[in-house]
C-alpha positions in Angstrom: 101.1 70.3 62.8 102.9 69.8 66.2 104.5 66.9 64.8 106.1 68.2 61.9 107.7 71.0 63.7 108.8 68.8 66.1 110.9 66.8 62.8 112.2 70.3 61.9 113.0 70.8 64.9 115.3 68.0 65.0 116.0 67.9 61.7 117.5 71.1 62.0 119.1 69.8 65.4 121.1 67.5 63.6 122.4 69.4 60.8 123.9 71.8 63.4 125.3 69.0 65.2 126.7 67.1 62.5 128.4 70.7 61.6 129.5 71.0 64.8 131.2 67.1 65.0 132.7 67.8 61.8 134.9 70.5 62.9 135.4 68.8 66.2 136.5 65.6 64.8 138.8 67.8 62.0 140.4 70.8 64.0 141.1 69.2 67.5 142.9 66.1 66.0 144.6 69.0 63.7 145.9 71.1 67.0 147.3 68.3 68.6 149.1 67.2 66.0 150.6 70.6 65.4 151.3 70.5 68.7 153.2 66.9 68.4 154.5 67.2 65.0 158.5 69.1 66.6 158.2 65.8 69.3 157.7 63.9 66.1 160.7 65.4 64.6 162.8 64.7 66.7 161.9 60.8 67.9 161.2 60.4 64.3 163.3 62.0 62.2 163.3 62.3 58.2 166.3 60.2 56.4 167.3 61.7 53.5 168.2 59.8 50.2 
């Protein structure tokens, strides 16, 4: 009985984690290149036709 809350346990740990690296790996990419994206502009800029 230990032992399968034990693999809840980290079953559930997992889930949350995975959750949490999702965001991570989705949002702070995401705020830095909203942060970069006018320096992108500028050293980068669109040409038109």
């Amino acid at each position: 009985m230990a032992l399968l809350l034990d693999m809840c346990s980290v079953l559930i740990s997992l889930v949350f984690l995975s959750i949490v690296g999702l965001v991570a790996g989705v949002a702070i990419p995401g705020l830095f290149l909203a942060a970069a994206a006018p320096w992108l502009d500028w050293l980068l800029p669109v040409k038109d036709g």
